[in-house]
C-alpha positions in Angstrom: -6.0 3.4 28.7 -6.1 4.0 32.6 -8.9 4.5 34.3 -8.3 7.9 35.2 -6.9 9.6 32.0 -10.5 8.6 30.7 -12.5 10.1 33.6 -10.1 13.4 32.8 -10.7 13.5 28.9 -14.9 12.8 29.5 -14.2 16.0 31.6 -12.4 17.6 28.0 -15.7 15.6 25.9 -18.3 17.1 28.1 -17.3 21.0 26.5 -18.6 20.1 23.0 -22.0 20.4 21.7 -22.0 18.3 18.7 -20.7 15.8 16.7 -19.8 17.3 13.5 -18.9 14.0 11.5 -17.9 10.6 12.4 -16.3 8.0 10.1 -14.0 5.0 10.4 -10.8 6.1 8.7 -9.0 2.6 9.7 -10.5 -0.8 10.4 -10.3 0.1 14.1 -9.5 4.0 14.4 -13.1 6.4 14.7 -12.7 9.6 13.9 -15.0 12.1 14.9 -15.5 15.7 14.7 -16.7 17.8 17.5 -18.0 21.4 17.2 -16.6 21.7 13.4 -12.9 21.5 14.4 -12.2 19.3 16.9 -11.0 16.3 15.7 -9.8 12.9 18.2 -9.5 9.9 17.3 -10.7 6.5 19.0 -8.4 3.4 18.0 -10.2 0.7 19.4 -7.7 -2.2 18.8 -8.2 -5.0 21.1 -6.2 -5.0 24.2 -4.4 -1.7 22.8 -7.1 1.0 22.9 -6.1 4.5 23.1 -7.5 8.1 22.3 -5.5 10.4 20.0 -5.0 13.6 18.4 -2.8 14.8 15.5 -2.8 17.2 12.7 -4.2 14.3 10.2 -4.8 11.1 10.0 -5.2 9.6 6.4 -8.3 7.7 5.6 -7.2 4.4 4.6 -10.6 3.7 2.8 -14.4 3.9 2.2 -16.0 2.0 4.7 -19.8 1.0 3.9 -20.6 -2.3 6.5 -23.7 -2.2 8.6 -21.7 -0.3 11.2 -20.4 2.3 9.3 -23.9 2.9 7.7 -25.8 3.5 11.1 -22.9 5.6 12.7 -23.3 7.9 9.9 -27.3 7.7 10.1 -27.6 8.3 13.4 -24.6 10.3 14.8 -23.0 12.8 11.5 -24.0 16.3 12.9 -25.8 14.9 16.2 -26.2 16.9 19.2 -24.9 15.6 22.4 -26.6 15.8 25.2 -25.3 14.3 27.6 -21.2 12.3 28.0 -20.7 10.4 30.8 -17.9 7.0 32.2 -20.2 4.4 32.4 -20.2 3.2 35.6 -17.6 4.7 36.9 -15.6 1.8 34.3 -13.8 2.2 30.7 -16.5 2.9 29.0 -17.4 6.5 27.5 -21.2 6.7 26.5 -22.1 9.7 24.4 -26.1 10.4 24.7 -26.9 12.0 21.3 -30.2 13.3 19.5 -31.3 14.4 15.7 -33.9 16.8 15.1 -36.0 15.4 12.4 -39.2 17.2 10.7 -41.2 14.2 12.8 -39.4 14.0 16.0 -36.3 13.9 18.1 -34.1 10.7 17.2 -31.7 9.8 20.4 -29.1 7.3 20.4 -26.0 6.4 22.5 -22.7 5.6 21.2 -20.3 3.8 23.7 -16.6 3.6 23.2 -15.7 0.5 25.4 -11.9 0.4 26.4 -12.5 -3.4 27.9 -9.2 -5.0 26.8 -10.3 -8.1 25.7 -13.7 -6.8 24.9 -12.8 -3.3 23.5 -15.6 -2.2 21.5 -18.0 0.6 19.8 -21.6 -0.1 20.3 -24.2 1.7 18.7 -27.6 1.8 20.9 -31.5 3.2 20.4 -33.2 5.0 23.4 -34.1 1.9 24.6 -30.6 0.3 25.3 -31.0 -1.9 22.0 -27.7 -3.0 20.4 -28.3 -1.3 16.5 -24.9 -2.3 15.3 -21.2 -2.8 16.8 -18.1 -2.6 15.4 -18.1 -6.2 17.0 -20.5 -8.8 17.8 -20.0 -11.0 20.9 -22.2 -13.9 21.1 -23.0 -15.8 24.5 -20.4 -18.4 23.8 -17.4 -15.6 24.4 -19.0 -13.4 26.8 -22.0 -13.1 29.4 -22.3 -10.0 27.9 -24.2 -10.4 24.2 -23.3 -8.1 22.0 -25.7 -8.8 18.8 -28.5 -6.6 16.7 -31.7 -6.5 18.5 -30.9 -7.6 21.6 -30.5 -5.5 24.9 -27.1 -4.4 25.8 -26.1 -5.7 30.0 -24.2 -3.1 31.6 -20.8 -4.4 32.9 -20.7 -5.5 36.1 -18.9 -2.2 38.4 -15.2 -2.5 38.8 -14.3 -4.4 42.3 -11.1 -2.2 43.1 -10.4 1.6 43.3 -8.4 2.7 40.3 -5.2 5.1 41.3 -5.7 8.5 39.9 -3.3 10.0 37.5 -3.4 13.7 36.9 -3.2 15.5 33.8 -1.2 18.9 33.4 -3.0 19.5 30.4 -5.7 16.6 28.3 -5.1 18.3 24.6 -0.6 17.8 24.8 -2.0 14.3 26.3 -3.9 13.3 23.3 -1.7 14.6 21.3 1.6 13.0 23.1 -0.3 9.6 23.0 -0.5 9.5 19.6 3.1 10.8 19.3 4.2 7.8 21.3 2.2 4.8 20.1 2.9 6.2 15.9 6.9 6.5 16.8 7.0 2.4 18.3 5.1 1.5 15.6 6.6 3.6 13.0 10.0 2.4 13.8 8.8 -1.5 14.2 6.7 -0.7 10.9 10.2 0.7 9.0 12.8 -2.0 9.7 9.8 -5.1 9.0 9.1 -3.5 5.5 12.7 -2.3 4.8 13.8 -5.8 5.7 11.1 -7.2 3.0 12.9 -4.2 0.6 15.9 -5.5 0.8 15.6 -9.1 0.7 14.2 -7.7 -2.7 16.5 -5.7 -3.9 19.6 -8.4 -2.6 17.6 -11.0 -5.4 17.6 -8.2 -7.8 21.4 -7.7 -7.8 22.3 -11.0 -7.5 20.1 -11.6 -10.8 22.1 -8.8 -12.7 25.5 -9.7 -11.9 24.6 -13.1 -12.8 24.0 -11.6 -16.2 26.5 -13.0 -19.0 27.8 -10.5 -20.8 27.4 -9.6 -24.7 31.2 -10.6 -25.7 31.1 -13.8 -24.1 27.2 -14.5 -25.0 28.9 -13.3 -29.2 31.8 -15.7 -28.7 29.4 -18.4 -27.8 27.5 -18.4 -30.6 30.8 -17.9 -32.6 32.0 -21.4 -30.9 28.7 -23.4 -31.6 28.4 -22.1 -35.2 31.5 -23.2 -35.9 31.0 -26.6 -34.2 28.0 -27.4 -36.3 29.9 -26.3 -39.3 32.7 -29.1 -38.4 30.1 -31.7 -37.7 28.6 -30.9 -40.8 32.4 -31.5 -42.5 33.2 -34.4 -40.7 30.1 -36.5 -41.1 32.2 -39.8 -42.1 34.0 -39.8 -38.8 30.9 -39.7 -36.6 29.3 -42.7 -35.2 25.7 -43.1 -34.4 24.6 -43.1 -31.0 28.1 -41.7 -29.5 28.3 -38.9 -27.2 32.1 -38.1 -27.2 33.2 -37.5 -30.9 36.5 -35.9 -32.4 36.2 -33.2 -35.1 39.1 -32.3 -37.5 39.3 -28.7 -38.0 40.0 -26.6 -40.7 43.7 -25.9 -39.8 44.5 -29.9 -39.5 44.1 -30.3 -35.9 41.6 -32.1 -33.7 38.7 -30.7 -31.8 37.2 -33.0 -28.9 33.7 -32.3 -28.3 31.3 -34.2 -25.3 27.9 -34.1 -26.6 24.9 -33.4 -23.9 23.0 -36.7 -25.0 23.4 -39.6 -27.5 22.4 -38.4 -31.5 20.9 -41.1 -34.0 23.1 -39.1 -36.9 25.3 -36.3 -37.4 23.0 -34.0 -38.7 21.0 -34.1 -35.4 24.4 -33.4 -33.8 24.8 -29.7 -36.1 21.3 -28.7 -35.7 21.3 -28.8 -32.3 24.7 -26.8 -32.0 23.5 -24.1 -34.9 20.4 -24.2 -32.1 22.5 -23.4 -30.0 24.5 -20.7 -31.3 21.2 -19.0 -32.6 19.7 -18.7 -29.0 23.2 -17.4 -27.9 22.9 -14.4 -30.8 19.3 -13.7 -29.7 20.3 -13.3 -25.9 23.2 -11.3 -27.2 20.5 -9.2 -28.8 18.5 -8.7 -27.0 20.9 -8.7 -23.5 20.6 -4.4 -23.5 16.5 -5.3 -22.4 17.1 -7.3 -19.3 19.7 -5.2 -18.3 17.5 -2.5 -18.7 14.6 -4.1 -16.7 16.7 -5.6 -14.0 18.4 -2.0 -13.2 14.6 -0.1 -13.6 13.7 -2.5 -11.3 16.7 -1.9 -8.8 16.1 1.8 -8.7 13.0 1.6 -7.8 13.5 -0.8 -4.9 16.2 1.8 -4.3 13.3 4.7 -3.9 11.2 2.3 -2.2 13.2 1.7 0.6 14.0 5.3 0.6 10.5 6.6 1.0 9.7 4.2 3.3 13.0 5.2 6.0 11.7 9.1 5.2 8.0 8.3 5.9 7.0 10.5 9.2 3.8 8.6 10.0 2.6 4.8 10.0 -0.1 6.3 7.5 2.6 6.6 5.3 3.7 3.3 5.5 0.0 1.5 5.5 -0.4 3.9 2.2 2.7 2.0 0.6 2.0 -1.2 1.8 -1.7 -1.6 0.9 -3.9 -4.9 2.0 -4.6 -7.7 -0.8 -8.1 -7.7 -1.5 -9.3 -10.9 -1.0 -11.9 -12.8 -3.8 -10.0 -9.9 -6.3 -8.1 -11.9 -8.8 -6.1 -9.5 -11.0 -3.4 -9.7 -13.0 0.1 -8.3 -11.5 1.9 -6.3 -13.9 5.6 -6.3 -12.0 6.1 -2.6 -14.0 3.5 -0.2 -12.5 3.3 -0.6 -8.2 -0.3 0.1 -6.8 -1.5 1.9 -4.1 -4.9 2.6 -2.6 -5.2 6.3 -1.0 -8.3 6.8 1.1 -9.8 4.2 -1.3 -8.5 5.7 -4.5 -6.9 3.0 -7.0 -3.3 5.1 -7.9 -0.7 3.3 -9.6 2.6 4.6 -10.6 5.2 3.6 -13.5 8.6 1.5 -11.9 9.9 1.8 -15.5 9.5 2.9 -19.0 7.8 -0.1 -19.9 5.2 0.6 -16.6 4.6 4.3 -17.6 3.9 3.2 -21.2 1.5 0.3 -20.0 0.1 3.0 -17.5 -1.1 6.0 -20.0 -2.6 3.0 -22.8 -4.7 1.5 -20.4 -5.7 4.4 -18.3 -9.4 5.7 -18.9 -10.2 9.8 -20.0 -11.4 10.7 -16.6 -8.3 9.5 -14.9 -5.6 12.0 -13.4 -2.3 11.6 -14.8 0.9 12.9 -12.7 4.3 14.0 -13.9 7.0 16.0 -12.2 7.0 19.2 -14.4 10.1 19.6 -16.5 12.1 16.8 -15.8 12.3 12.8 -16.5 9.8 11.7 -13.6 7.9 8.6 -13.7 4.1 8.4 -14.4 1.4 8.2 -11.7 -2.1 7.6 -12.7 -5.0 8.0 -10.0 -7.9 6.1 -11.1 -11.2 7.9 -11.2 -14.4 9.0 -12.8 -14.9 12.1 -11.0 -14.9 15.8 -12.0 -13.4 17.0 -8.8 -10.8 15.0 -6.6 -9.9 16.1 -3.3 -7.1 18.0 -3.2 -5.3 16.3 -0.5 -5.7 12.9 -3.3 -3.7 14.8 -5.3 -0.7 15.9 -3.1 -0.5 12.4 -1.5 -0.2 10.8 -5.6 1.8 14.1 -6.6 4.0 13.0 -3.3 4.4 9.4 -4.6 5.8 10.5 -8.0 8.3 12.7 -6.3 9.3 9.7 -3.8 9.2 6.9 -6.4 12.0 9.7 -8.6 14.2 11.3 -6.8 15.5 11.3 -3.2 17.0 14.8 -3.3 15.0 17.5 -0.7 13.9 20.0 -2.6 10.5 21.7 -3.4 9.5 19.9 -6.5 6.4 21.0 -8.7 4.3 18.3 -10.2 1.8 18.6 -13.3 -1.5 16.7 -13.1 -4.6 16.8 -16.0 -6.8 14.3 -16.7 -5.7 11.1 -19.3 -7.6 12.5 -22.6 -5.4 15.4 -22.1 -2.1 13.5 -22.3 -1.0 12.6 -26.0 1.2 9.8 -26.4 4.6 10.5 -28.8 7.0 8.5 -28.6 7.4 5.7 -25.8 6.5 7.3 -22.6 7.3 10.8 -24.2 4.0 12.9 -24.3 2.3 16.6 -24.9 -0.4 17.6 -22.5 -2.1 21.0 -22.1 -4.9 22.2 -19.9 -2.8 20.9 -16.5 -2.7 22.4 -13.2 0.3 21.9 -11.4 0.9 21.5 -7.1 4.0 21.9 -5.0 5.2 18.9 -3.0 8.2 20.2 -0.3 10.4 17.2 0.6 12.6 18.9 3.3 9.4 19.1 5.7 
């Protein structure tokens, strides 16, 4: 950020009186409250660091490092006393205190637009680093950044920075993040609807390289009735030979190249009666993998959908969650996961997902369904009496997404699991439910 847009906005800082709550909602976005309902955000990405506001940004977990622990001790529901540019450089330093029954805590909180160095620092009275959402050590910087030590000040700025007025800080804040979430949105929407499609592209290709029943019947047909000719011609056939010539029923002659060498006939029938067993069973069963592979395509379908309609990189982040790393689990390529604001939810891609979703779901989880209508299942994973509302909407959002891509105002049913009785399949009974609006044309 420039220079002077951050003199301008510690102008806007310096009308609030406290800091309501502060919390990381992103690994590098700070959100903090002011007054009770005054909310900017701080994205201190490195050599991209900006200040924001907008109507809601999700939280994309819980965070409980070091950091997160002591800006919650020492700054939720602080009084500020004093907010100032550091030096006349990028660097906004918040001078904060908590009354305690003992005595009066202060701390300082810097938010450090430094480019390389971009950081949040958490300091005592006495200038000591308590935690940052970086350490430097002495090897990258003059300036040590580490627990216990004594924070430098950075050396003052050796040129005069141009001014840049502001009609108005709020439509600023609000137009940065406009700007920076529409770039990365749209860079954000073709990567992951690239990764979509390459998807859905191996999907199709897979299904019309499906054989079809008739041929798969005739097949098994054709080998049975080989093996039944070996079996009726086993004078004729050599030992060892891989071409052989079998008289048919009718008097004529049927040529046959065999895949390997055979020590005797018999060897030669059992493998085709093998054969046209396998072909019957993948005849049989054909209706399954057709079934999968076209589940599966619709949902990629959706998929890509949701992501084109999504209005925030939230949004996306939400459908594309991290891997956890040191988490070995096992992937189940029917139900798709998602973490909201650290909740587990997982949704149904198919009938075989939704089934494996409601038998392994606990009683205390929240189970989803659009109400009145063939919707898949969406389960949000949890152990508490009351969820947020707003966890609700997001997973009653999902199931809408993930079933139709009509824009309408859809209502969605949610209760918790022991509610849900299983009939038939994914068919079920479920009473006690509550049920939210989700309105797709927004």
């Amino acid at each position: 950020m420039k220079l002077s847009h951050l003199k301008q906005i510690v102008n806007y800082l310096q009308n609030f009186k406290k800091i309501t709550a502060i919390y990381r909602v992103s690994d590098t976005i700070v959100k903090v409250v002011f007054d009770k309902d005054d909310t900017l955000y701080f994205n201190m990405q490195r050599s991209n660091s900006s200040i924001f506001k907008c109507q809601e940004y999700p939280r994309s977990k819980v965070y409980n490092a070091p950091f997160d622990v002591i800006l919650s001790k020492r700054f939720n529901r602080a009084n500020i006393l004093h907010v100032e540019l550091l030096n006349g450089d990028k660097i906004i330093r918040f001078k904060t205190s908590l009354a305690s029954a003992y005595k009066e805590e202060v701390s300082y909180i810097q938010f450090e637009f430094t480019g390389k160095y971009t950081n949040v620092i958490l300091l005592d009275e006495d200038n000591v680093v308590l935690e940052a959402l970086r350490h430097v050590d002495l090897f990258s910087s003059f300036r040590e950044v580490r627990v216990g030590q004594k924070l430098l000040d950075v050396p003052p700025a050796p040129f005069e920075a141009k001014e840049y007025p502001l009609e108005d800080v709020e439509t600023f804040l609000y137009d940065v993040y406009a700007k920076e979430q529409n770039a990365k949105l749209q860079n954000l929407k073709k990567q992951k609807i690239a990764f979509l499609t390459k998807k859905l592209k191996k999907l199709e290709k897979l299904y019309a390289k499906l054989d079809s029943k008739e041929e798969l019947l005739q097949e098994a047909q054709k080998y049975e009735h080989y093996g039944n000719l070996v079996l009726s011609n086993v004078a004729n056939i050599k030992p060892y030979t891989q071409d052989i010539v079998l008289q048919d029923y009718d008097g004529s002659e049927v040529k046959v190249n065999l895949p390997k060498p055979y020590a005797n006939p018999f060897l030669i029938s059992e493998m085709f009666f093998s054969k046209s067993k396998k072909a019957k069973q993948r005849a049989k069963h054909l209706h399954i993998e057709e079934e999968s592979l076209r589940s599966k395509i619709e949902h990629i379908k959706l998929f890509i959908n949701t992501v084109q309609e999504a209005k925030d990189v939230a949004k996306i982040e939400l459908l594309f969650p991290k891997r956890q790393q040191g988490k070995k689990e096992k992937v189940d390529d029917s139900i798709e996961t998602f973490f909201i604001e650290g909740y587990k939810v997982q949704l149904g891609k198919n009938e075989r997902g939704n089934i494996r979703l409601l038998e392994s779901a606990k009683a205390k989880d929240i189970w989803l369904h659009m109400k009145d209508r063939p919707s898949c299942h969406v389960i949000i994973k949890t152990d508490k009496q009351n969820l947020p509302q707003n966890i609700i909407y997001a997973a009653a959002r999902l199931c809408v997404d993930f079933t139709t891509t009509s824009k309408d105002r859809y209502l969605v049913d949610y209760t918790p699991r022991r509610e849900v009785t299983i009939q038939n399949g994914a068919n079920v009974l479920y009473n006690k439910y509550k049920t939210i609006e989700v309105d797709t044309r927004e």
